[in-house]
MINUVEX-742975 format. One record per residue (C-alpha): residue number from 1; x, y, z. Coordinates in steps of 0.5 Angstrom, whole numbers, plus 500, padded with zeros to 3 digits. Example, Ala and Ser with C-alpha at 12.3 -4.5 7.8 and 13.67 -1.06 7.14 Angstrom:
REC  resi    x    y    z
REC     1  525  491  516
REC     2  527  498  514
END
This chain:
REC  resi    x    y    z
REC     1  479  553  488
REC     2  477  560  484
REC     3  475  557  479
REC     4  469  553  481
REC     5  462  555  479
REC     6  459  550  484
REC     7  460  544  489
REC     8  456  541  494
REC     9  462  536  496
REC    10  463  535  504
REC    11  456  538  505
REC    12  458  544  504
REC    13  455  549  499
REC    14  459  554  494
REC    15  454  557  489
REC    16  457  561  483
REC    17  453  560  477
REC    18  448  566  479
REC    19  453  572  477
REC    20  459  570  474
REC    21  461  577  475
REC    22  462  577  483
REC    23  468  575  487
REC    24  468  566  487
REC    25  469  562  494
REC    26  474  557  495
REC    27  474  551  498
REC    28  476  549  503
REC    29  475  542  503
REC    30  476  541  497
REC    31  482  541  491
REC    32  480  538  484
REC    33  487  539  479
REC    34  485  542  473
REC    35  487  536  469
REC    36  485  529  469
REC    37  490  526  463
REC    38  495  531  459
REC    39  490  534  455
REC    40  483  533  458
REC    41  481  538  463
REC    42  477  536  469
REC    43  470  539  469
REC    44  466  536  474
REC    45  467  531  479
REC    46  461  525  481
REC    47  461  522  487
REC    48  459  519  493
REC    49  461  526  497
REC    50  457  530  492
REC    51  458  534  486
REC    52  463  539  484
REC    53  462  543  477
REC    54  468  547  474
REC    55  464  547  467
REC    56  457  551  465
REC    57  458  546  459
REC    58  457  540  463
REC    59  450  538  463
REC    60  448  535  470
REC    61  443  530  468
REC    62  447  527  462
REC    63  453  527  468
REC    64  447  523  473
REC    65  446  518  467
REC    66  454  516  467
REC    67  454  516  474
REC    68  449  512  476
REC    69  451  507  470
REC    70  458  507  473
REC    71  455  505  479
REC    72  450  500  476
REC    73  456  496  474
REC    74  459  495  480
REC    75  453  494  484
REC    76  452  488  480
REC    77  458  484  484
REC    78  453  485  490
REC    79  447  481  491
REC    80  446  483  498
REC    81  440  488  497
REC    82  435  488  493
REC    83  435  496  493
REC    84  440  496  489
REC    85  439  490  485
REC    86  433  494  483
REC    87  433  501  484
REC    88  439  504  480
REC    89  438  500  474
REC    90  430  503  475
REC    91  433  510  476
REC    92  437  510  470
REC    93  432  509  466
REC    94  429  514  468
REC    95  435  518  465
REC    96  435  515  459
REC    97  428  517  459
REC    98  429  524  461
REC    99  435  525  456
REC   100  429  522  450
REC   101  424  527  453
REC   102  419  521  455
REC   103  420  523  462
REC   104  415  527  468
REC   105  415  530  474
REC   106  413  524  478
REC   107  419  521  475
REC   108  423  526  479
REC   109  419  524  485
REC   110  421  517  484
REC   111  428  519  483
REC   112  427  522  490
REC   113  424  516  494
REC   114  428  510  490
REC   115  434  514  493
REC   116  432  515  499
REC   117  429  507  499
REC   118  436  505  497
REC   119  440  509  502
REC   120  435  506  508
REC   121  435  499  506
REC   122  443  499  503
REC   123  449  495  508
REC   124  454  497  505
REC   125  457  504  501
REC   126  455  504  494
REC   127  447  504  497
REC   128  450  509  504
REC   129  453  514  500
REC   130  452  513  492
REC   131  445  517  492
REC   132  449  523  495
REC   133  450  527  489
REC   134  443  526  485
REC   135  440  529  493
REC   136  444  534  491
REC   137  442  535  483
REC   138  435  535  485
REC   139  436  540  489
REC   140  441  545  487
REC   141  440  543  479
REC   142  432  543  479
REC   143  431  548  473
REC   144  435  544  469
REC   145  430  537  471
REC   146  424  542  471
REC   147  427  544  462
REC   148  429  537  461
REC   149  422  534  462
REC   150  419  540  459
REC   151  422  539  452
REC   152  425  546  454
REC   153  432  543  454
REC   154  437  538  450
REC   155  440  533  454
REC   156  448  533  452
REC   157  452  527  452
REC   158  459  529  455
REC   159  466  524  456
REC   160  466  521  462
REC   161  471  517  466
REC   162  469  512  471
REC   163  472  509  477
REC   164  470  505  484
REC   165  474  505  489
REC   166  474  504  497
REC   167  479  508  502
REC   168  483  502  503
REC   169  483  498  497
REC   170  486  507  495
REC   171  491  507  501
REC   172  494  499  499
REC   173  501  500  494
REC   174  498  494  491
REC   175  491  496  490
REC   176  488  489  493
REC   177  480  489  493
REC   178  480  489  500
REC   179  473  489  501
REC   180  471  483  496
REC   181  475  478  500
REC   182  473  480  506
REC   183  466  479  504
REC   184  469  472  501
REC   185  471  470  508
REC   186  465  473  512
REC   187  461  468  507
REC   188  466  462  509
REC   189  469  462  502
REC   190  475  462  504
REC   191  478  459  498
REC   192  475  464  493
REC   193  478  470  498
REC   194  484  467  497
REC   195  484  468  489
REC   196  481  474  490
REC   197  488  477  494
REC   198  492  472  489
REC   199  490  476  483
REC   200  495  481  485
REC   201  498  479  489
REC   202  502  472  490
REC   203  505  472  497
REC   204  498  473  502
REC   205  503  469  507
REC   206  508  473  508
REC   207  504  480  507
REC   208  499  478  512
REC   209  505  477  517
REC   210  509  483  516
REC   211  505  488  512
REC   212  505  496  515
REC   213  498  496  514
REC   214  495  503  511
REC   215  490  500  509
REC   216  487  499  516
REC   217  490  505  517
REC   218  484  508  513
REC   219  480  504  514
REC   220  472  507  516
REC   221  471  502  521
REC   222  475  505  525
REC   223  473  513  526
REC   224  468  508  529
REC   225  471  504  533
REC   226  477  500  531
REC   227  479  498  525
REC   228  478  491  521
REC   229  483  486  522
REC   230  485  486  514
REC   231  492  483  515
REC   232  491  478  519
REC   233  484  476  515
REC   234  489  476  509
REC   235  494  472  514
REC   236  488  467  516
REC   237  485  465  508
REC   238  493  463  507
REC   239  494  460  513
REC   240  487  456  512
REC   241  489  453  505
REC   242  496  450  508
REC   243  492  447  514
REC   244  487  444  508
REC   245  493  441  504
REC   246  491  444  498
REC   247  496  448  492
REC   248  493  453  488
REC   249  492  453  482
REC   250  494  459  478
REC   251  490  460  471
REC   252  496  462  466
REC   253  494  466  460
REC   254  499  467  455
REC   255  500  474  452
REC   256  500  474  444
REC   257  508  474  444
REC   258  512  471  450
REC   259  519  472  451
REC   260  524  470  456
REC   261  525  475  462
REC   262  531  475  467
REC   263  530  478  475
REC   264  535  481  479
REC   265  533  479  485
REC   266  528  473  489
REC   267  526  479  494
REC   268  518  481  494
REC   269  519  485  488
REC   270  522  480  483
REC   271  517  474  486
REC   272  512  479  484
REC   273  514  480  478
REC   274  515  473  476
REC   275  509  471  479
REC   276  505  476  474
REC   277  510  475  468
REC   278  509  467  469
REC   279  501  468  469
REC   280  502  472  462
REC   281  506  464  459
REC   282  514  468  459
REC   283  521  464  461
REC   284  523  467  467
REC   285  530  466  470
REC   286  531  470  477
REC   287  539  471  480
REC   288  539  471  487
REC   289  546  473  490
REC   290  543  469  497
REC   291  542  461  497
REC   292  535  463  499
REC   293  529  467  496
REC   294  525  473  498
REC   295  532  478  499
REC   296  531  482  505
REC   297  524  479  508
REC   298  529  473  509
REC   299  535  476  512
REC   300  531  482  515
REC   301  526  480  518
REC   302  526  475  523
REC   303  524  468  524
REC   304  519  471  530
REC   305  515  475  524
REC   306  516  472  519
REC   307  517  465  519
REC   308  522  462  513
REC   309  518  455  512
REC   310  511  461  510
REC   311  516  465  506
REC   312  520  458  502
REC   313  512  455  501
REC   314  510  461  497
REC   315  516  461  493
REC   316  516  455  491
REC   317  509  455  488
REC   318  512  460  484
REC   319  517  456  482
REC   320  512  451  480
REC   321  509  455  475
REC   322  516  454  471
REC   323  520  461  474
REC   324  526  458  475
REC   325  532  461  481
REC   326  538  461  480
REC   327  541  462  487
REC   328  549  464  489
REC   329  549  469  483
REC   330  550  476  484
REC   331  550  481  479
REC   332  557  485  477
REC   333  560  478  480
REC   334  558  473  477
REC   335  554  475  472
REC   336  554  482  468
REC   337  547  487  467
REC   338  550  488  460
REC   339  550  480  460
REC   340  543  479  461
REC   341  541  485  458
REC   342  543  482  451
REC   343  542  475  453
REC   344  534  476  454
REC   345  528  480  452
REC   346  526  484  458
REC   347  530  485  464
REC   348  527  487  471
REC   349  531  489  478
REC   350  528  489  484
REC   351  534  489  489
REC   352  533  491  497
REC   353  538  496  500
REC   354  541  491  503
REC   355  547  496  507
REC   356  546  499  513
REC   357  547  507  512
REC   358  552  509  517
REC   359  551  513  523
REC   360  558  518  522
REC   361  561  519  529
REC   362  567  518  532
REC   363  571  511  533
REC   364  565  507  528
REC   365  570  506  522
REC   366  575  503  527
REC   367  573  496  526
REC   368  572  495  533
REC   369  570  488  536
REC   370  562  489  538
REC   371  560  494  534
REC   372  555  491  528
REC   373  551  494  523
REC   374  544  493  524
REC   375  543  489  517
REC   376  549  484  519
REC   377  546  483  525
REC   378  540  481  522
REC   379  542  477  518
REC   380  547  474  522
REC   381  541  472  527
REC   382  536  470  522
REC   383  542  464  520
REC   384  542  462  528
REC   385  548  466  529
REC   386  549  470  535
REC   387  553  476  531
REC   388  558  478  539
REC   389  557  471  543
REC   390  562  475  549
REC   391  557  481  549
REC   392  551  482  554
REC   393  550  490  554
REC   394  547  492  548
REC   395  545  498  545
REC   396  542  499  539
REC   397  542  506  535
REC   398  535  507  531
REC   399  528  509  530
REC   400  526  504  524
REC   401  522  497  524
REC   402  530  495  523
REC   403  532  498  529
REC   404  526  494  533
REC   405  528  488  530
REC   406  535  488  532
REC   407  534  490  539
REC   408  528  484  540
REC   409  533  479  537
REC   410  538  482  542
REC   411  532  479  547
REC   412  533  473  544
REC   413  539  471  544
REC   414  540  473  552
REC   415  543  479  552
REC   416  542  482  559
REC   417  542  489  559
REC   418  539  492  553
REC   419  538  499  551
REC   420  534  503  544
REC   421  537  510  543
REC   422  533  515  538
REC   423  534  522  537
REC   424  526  524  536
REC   425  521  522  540
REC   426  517  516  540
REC   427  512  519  536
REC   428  517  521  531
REC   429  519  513  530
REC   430  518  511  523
REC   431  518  504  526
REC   432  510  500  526
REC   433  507  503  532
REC   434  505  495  533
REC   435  512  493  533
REC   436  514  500  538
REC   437  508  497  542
REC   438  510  489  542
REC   439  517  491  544
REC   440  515  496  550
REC   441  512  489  553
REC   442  518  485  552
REC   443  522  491  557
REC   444  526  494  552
REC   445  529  500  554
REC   446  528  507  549
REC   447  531  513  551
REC   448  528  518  547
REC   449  531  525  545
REC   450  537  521  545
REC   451  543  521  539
REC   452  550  518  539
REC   453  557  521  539
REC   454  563  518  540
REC   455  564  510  541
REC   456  568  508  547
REC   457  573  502  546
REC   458  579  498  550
REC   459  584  493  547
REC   460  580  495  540
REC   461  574  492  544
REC   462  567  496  544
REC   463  566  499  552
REC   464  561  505  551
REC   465  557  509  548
REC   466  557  516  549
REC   467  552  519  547
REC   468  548  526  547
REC   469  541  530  550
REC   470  537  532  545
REC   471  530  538  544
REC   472  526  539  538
REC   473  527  545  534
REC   474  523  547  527
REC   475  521  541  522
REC   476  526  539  517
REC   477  525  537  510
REC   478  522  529  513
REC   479  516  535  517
REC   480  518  532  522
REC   481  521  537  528
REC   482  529  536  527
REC   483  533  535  533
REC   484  538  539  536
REC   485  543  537  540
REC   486  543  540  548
REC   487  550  543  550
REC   488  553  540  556
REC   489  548  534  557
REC   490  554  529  554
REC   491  553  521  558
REC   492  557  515  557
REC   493  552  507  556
REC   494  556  502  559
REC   495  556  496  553
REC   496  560  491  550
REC   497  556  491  544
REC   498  554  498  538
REC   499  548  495  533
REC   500  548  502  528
REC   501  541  501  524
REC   502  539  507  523
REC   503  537  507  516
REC   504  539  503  510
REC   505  541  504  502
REC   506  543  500  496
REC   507  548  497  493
REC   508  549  499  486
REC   509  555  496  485
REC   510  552  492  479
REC   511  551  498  474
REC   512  558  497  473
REC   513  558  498  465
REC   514  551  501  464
REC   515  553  508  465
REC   516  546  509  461
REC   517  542  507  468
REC   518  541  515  470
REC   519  541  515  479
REC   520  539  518  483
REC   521  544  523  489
REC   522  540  518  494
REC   523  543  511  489
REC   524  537  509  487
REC   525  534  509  480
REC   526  532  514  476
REC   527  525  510  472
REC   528  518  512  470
REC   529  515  513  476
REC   530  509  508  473
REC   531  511  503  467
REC   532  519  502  471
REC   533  523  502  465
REC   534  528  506  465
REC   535  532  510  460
REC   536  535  503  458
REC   537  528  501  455
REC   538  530  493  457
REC   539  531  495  464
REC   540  526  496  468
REC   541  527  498  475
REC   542  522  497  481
REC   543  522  496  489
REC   544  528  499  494
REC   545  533  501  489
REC   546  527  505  485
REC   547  523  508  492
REC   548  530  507  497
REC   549  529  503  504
REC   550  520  502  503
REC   551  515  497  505
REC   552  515  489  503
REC   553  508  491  500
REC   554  511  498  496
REC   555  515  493  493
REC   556  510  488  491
REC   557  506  493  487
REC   558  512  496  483
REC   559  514  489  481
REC   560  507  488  479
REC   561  507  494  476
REC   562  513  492  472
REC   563  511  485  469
REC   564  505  490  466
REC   565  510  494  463
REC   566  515  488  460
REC   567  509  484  458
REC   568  507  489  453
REC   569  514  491  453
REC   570  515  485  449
REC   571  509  484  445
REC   572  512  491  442
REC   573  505  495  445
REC   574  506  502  447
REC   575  508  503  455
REC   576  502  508  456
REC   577  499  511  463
REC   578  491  508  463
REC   579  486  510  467
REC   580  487  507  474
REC   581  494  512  473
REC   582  490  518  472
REC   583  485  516  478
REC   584  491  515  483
REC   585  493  522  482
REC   586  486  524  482
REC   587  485  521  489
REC   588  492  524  492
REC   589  488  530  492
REC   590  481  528  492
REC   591  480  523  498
REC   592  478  517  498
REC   593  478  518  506
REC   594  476  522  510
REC   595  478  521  518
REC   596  473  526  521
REC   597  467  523  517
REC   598  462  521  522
REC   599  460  514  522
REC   600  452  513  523
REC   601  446  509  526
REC   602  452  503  526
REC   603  453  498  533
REC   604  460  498  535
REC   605  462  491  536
REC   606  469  488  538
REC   607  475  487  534
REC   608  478  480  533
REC   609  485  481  532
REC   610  490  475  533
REC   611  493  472  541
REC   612  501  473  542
REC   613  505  469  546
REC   614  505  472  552
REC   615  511  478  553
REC   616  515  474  558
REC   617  514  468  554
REC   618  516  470  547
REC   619  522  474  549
REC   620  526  468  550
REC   621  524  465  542
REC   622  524  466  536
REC   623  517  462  534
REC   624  512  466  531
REC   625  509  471  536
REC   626  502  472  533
REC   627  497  465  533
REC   628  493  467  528
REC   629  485  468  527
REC   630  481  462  529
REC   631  476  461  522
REC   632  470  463  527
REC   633  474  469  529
REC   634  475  471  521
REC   635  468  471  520
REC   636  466  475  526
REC   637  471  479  524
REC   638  469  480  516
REC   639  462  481  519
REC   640  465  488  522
REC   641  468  490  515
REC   642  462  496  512
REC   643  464  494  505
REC   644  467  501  503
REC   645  465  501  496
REC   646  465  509  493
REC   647  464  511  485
REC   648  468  517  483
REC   649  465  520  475
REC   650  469  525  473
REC   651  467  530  465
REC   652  473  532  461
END
């Protein structure tokens, strides 16, 4: 940006506070928005990559002193160091004592050594990296030291905001303290990591088996080896509490005023709800169109995955904190919207995009006999049912976690010829790359570049796909490049059986009457992107039919999200942003993580991830897949993670 005086962040030095006259540099790695919240400009930024200085008004030191405060308090969850436990508190004293001008030169020098002692002697983040900026100050900022401790100058107290964060507790939808449980497993404490994950979250089972992991996607470990194997951990602190008998306890802390609340939908969404909205003491009543819990992650996702006693156990410890399922109900059918809307103080929808999107080629709309939508024939095979018994040559359409389940399923239900067509590449596939990969083991056959035109039938019975040869051209609005269909390169697959699953959108069938719920043209519904509710302020909205077609874990945060806003909803507060709003859009554009930062003076060690059955084995059942992390395994694994813990401080 243009408008910054100076910056140390990244390493990278821009100086223009000598005259204020001349041409400013820009950053290149690094954007700070002008406002933290509506009305407060961002004048500065602390952190563990630097400083950044927007404001001549902002006095650096007074900036140090609400930093290193800020890291102080998050550093007493840690007593691994005595560095730390010691040090930053010292060096802020320091700074309280420069602010009241008791303070000298060989403070300054003390400011400089304990720094340096913590980051020498730190074993995780906070002590690495937290002294970054004060090097900085102290070099950049010396006159400003040197006028302070003279007496020369007044220290002047700004307003500051505070956040710790990690860069994969900030790339989780649902924010879990990755790095706390972690921790708690590598201390064998398998039970307190359990509650640590449970404090947002009430399904560690069933997201430590199918979760799309962007966590270890960010993960720092793996710039320098492999990533930690943070799902499988949560998997393991679940697991571990079944294989001990033990049921949770959940500590219910009643709001100031409890209501009664209905949930649309027994999905991760309207679970997580319930589960929060129980924990504040309200009555909670869920309708669920289907005769099981967990929506599309019961019917969608099979057993293979996501085994169905895992997800039916955690549900019902739900249920036993009082949240009743009332099952078969659907929405429009059985009951209205409008109905609950008058019949209790806060109504919450957390409904999937249970329908297949159509592909719009020729012959689908006919009816014919084997062809299938992809979501039907999940659910068909999740019942123990094989959807087209007569069928043998398969062939499924699409590039998603739905796609690849589908044609594995296919696998299982002992088809012979089987076959996945995709218009883009592989490395264009939204499907998880894990589930790809699993899938190229089991001999699935892709055909890449490849888009369906035409479906071919006899006597009303599906024969054939005709499909075409495609190129990449230029990039469409998803950034990915669009492809373009090769004239002439038209061939046919033999099949008797056409699963579509390209992608998914919801029903809405359900607002039938409550015209005041604004959609949106890809039929999801418009809410505040933060609190949830809707236009109708008793309706709130989260999950798919707010994001259309998203992870579990997506899911999960907007339900979590939505019993906050329906807690105060009902207490009759104000449904405001806080603070860690404005952080989450502060980290959009300052990273949190960076990929080519370069990890130091670290021994690479092995990551330990869960065994599979082998490719030949588990291709002909649908028995879970992944074993699991033996308790030694887990806490080898835990003993890799770095704890990633980084303190942002911004002035306003």
């Amino acid at each position: 940006m243009t408008d910054i005086i100076f910056s140390s962040w990244g390493g990278e030095i821009i100086e223009n506070r000598a005259n204020e006259t001349q041409s400013q540099v820009s950053i290149k790695h690094q954007d700070l928005p002008e406002y933290f919240k509506q009305d407060e400009k961002i004048k500065a930024l602390m952190g563990w990559k630097g400083i950044v200085l927007r404001s001549p008004e902002v006095d650096i030191i007074d900036l140090c002193r609400a930093y290193f405060e800020a890291v102080l308090e998050h550093s007493k969850t840690c007593d691994k160091c005595n560095y730390c436990k010691t040090g930053w508190k010292e060096m802020l004293e320091v700074f309280q004592d420069i602010a009241d001008n008791e303070a000298t030169e060989e403070d300054l020098e003390f400011l400089q050594s304990a720094a340096e002692a913590i980051v020498s002697n730190a074993k995780c983040s906070i002590g690495k990296s937290g002294p970054a900026p004060l090097f900085h100050a102290l070099k950049y900022f010396a006159d400003d030291f040197s006028q302070a401790i003279s007496g020369k100058k007044q220290v002047s107290t700004g307003t500051y905001y505070s956040k710790l964060t990690a860069p994969c507790l900030d790339a989780c939808p649902i924010h879990l303290d990755i790095p706390k449980y972690i921790e708690l497993i590598k201390d064998a404490k398998f039970a307190e990591s359990l509650n640590v994950i449970r404090e947002r979250l009430p399904l560690p089972g069933v997201v430590g088996r199918v979760c799309f992991r962007p966590c270890e996607k960010h993960c720092r470990r793996g710039n320098l080896d492999e990533p930690i194997s943070i799902k499988a951990l949560k998997r393991f602190v679940a697991d571990h509490e079944l294989s001990e008998q033990k049921e949770p306890e959940y500590e219910v802390t009643p709001s100031e005023n409890n209501g009664k609340v209905a949930i649309v939908g027994a999905g991760p969404a309207g679970i997580t709800c319930a589960y929060h909205l129980a924990r504040n003491g309200h009555e909670v009543t869920i309708y669920e169109a289907l005769s099981e819990p967990g929506g599309m992650s019961a019917v969608g996702i099979p057993d293979y995955r996501l085994p169905g006693n895992i997800l039916q156990s955690e549900v019902q410890q739900i249920q036993k904190m009082g949240v009743s399922i009332n099952y078969g109900q659907t929405i429009g059918k059985d009951i209205t919207l409008a109905t609950l809307e008058n019949e209790f103080d806060a109504v919450f929808v957390g409904i999937g995009a249970q329908d297949s999107t159509a592909m719009a080629i020729e012959g689908e709309d006919r009816e014919y006999q084997g062809f299938i939508p992809g979501l039907a024939y999940l659910r068909e095979v999740n019942a123990g049912r094989d959807p087209y018994p007569p069928g043998k040559k398969v062939v499924v359409v699409g590039g998603g976690n739905a796609a690849i389940d589908c044609v594995r399923c296919s696998l299982r239900t002992d088809k012979e010829d089987i076959h996945l067509v995709y218009r883009r590449t592989r490395s264009e596939m939204p499907a998880d790359d894990a589930e790809i990969h699993d899938a190229e083991e089991e001999q699935v056959q892709f055909h890449f570049l490849t888009a369906p035109v035409r479906i071919l039938a006899e006597d009303g019975k599906v024969v054939g796909l005709e499909c075409i040869k495609m190129e990449l051209g230029q990039p469409d609005a998803s950034g990915r490049p669009r492809p373009v269909p090769i004239e002439g390169s038209e061939f046919v697959f033999d099949c008797d059986t056409i699963v579509s699953a390209i992608g998914q959108q919801v029903d809405l069938t359900l607002l039938a009457g409550m015209d005041d719920v604004q959609t949106t043209k890809w039929n999801t519904i418009i809410v505040d992107e933060y609190t949830k509710q809707s236009n109708c302020s008793k309706i709130f909205f989260a999950g798919d039919c707010e994001t259309g077609p998203d992870a579990l874990i997506t899911a999960c945060a907007g339900g979590r999200r939505a019993a906050h806003s329906i807690d105060r909803f009902i207490n009759t507060q104000t449904l405001e942003y806080d603070d860690n709003h404005y952080f989450d859009k502060l980290f959009e554009t300052v990273k949190v993580y960076d990929p080519d930062e370069e990890i130091l003076k670290i021994e690479s060690k092995q990551r330990f991830q869960p065994s599979m059955l082998p490719p030949d084995t588990r291709k002909s059942t649908f028995d879970e897949i992944e074993q699991g992390l033996s308790a030694q395994e887990a806490v080898a694994e835990a003993e890799r993670c770095l704890r990633c813990y980084q303190v942002a401080t911004i002035a306003v």
